[in-house]
C-alpha positions in Angstrom: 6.0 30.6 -2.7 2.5 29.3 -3.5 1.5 25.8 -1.3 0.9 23.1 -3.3 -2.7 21.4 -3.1 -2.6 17.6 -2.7 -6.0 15.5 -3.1 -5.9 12.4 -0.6 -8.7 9.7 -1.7 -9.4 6.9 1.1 -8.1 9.2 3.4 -9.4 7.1 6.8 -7.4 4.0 5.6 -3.8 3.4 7.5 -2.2 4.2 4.1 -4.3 8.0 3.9 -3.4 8.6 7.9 0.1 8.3 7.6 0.2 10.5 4.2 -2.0 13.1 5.8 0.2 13.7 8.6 3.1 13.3 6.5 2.4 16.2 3.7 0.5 18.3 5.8 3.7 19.8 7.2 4.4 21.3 3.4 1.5 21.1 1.4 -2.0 22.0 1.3 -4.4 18.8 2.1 -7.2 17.6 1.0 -8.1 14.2 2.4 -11.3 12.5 2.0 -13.3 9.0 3.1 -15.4 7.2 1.5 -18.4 9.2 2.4 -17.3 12.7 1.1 -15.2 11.2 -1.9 -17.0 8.0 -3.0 -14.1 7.0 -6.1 -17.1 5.3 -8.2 -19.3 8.4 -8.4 -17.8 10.2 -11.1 -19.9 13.3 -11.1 -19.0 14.1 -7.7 -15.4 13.2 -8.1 -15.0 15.9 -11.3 -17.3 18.4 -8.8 -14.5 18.1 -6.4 -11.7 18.5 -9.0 -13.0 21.3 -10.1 -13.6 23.1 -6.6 -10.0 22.2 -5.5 -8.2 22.2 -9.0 -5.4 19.6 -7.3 -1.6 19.7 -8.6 -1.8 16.1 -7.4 -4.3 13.4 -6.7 -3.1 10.7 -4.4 -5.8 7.7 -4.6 -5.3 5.3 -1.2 -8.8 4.5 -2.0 -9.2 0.6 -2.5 -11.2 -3.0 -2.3 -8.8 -4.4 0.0 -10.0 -7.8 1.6 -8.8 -10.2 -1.0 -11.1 -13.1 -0.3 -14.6 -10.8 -0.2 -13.5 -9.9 -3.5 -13.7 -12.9 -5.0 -17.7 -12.9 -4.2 -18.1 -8.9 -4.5 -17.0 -8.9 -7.8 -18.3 -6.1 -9.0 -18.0 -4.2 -6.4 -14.3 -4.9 -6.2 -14.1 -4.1 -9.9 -15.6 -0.9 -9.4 -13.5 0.1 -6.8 -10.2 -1.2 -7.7 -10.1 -0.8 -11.9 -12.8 1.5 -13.3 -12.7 4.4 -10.6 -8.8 4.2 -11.2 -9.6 4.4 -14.9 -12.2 7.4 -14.2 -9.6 9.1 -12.4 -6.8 8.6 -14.8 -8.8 10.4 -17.3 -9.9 13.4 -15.2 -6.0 13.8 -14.1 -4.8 13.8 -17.6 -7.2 16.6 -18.9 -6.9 18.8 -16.0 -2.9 18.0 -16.6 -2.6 16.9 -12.6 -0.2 14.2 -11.5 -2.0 10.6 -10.0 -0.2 8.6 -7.8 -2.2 5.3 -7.4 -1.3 2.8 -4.8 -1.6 -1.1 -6.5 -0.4 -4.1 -4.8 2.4 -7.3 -4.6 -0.8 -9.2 -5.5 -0.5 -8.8 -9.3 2.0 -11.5 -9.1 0.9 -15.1 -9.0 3.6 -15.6 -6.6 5.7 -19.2 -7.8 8.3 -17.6 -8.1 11.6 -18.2 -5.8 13.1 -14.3 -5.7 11.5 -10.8 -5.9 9.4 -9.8 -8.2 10.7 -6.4 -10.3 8.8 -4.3 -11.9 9.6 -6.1 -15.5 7.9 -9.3 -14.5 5.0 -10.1 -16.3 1.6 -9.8 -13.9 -0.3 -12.7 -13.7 -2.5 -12.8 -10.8 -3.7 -15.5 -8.6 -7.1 -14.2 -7.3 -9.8 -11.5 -8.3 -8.7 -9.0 -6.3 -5.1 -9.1 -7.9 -7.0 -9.2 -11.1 -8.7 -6.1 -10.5 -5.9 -4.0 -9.0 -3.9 -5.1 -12.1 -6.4 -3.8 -14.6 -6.6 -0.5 -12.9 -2.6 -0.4 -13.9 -3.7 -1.2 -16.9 -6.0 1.5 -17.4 -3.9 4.8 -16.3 -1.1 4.0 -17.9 -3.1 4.1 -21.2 -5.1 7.2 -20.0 -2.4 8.9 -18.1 0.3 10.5 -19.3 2.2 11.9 -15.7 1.0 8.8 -13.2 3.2 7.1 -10.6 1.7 3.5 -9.6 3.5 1.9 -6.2 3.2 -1.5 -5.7 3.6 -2.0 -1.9 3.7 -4.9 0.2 2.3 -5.8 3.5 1.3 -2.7 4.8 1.0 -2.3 8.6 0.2 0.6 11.1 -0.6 1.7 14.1 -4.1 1.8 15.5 -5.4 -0.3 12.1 -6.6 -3.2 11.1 -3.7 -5.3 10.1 -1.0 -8.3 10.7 1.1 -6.4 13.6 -2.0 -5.1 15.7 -3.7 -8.6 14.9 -0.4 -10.5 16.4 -0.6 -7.7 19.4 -4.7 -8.4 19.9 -3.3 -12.2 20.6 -0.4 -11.7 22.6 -2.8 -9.0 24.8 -5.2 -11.9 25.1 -2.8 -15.0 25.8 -4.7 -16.8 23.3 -2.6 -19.8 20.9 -1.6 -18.1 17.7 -1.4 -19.9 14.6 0.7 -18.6 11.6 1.4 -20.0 7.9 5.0 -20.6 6.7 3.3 -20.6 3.0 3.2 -17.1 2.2 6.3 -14.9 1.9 6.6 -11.1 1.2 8.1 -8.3 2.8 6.7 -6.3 5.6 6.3 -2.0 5.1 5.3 0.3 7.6 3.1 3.1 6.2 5.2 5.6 7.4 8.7 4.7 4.9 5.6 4.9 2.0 4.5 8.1 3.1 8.3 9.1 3.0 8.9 7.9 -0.5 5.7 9.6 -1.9 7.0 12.7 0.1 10.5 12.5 -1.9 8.4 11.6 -5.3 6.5 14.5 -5.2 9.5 16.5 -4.3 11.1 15.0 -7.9 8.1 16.2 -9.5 8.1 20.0 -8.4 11.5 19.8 -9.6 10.7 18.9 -12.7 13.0 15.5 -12.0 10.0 12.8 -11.3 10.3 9.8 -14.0 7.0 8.5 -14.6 5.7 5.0 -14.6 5.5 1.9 -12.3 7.5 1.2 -9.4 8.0 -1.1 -6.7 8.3 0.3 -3.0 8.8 -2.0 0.1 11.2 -2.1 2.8 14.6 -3.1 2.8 15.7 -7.5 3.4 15.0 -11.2 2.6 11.7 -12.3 1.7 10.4 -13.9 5.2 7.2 -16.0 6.4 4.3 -14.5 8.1 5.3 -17.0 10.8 8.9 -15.6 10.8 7.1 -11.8 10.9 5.6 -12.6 13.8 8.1 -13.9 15.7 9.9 -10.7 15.0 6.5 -8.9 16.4 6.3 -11.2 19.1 9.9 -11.1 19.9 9.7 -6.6 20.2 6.6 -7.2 22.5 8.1 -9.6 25.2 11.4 -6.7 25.3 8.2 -4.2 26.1 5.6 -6.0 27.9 7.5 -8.8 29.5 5.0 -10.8 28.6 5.4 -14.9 27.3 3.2 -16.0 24.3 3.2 -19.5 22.1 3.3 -19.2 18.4 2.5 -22.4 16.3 2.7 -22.8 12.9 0.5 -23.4 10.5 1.1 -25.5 7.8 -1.2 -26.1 5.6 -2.4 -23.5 3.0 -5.7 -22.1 4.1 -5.1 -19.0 1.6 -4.8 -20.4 -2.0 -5.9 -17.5 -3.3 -3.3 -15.5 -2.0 0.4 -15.8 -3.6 3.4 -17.8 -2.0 5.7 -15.7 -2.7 5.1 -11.5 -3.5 8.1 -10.0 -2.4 8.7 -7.0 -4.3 12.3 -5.8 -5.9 12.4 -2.1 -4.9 15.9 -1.6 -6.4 14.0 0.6 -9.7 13.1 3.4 -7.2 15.9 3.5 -5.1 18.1 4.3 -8.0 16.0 6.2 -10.5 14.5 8.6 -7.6 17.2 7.9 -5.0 14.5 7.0 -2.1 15.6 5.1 0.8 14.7 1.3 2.0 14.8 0.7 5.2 15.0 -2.1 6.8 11.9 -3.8 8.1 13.5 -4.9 11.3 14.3 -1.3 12.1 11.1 0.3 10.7 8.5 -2.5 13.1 11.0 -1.6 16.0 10.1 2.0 15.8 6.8 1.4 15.4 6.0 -1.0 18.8 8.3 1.3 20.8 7.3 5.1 20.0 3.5 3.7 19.6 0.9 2.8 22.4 -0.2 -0.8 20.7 
């Protein structure tokens, strides 16, 4: 039987390592940066279309740092809605599918339990704004598109809450952590799992298309509760002691109080696990030199 080809945008980011190594084992891969697949160049992204001719496009490709965004406007714009728009379009005439990574921060985040995937979108800051319209825009120009919303991605070796938390407790320096924001915590890995069982649906002609929530399983915690839980993993493997204070006032208005996603849409409609995060962030400090 004939491989599958799978196109990987942002392929450098944690998100893009952990799918690379992921689908390698049964697809064919293409993964690309920034530099050999620049998402707002649309000549060269229908030159590489057409060189590959991808069954699937996987775009990890984003403007991720929520507060640059709110000066780098167009830039984030460009990046986060019309690429995704430019991209959309190119996968519905070559009739390939796009999965597109969005965010928790579509939601303004006021309110008190998980968001599902029927709750209307109102973002709080320009990045959310801009992620959101590049929903917008493939589900009008797409016809077989998967968009995840996922939550507080972390992994190994990247830039990102855990190995921030580690870089401190390394360092003995005073941490100081915010009680305001709540979410749920995902390892890159569990994504790179579900988007291994979606495109698995798809080949089977089983995959329902649309937009859908993925996160690990529990509560909706606090950073400072989060890193606690980091903190708590690293003193069972360093034997190390480290003070964590916490914050409490709201440095990050920008960013929502409260995005925990409700994953409960693709657990049932594609049957893909949730694990819990507890379990996932174990497995992650103790197979991983961090």
């Amino acid at each position: 039987m004939k491989l599958k080809k799978i196109l990987i945008t942002g392929a450098s980011g944690q998100l893009g390592n952990s799918l690379k190594k992921k689908l390698k084992k049964n697809y064919i891969i293409y993964p690309f940066n920034k530099k050999k697949f620049d998402i707002t160049n649309k000549n060269l992204i229908l030159q590489k279309i057409d060189k590959i001719n991808p069954d699937v496009l996987i775009n990890c490709a984003a403007f991720t740092d929520v507060s640059l965004a709110q000066t780098k406007k167009k830039e984030a714009y460009n990046v986060n809605s019309l690429s995704p728009l430019n991209l959309a379009k190119i996968c519905n005439k070559k009739n390939i599918l796009f999965i597109h990574f969005s965010t928790d921060y579509v939601f303004f985040g006021n309110k008190k339990s998980k968001y599902n995937e029927s709750n209307l979108a109102i973002p709080k800051s320009y990045y959310g704004f801009t992620k959101l319209k590049g929903e917008q825009f493939i589900k009008k120009n797409a016809k077989k598109y998967i968009i995840l919303r996922v939550s507080w991605l972390y992994y190994e070796n990247f830039d990102n809450f855990v190995t921030k938390i580690v870089k401190f407790y390394k360092s003995r320096k005073d941490l100081y952590v915010t009680r305001y924001e709540m979410g749920i915590p995902t390892y890159c890995d569990d994504v790179s799992e579900a988007t291994s069982v979606i495109l698995r649906n798809y080949f089977d002609n089983k995959l329902n298309y649309g937009v859908y929530h993925y996160t690990s399983k529990g509560k909706p915690i606090t950073r400072f509760t989060f890193a606690n839980q980091i903190l708590k993993l690293l003193k069972n493997k360093y034997k190390q002691n480290f003070s964590l204070y916490s914050n409490r006032n709201n440095l990050n208005s920008i960013r929502p109080n409260n995005s925990a996603l409700e994953a409960q849409k693709i657990r049932k409609s594609l049957n893909i696990k949730l694990p819990n995060w507890k379990i996932s962030l174990e497995k992650m400090i103790s197979k991983h030199k961090i």
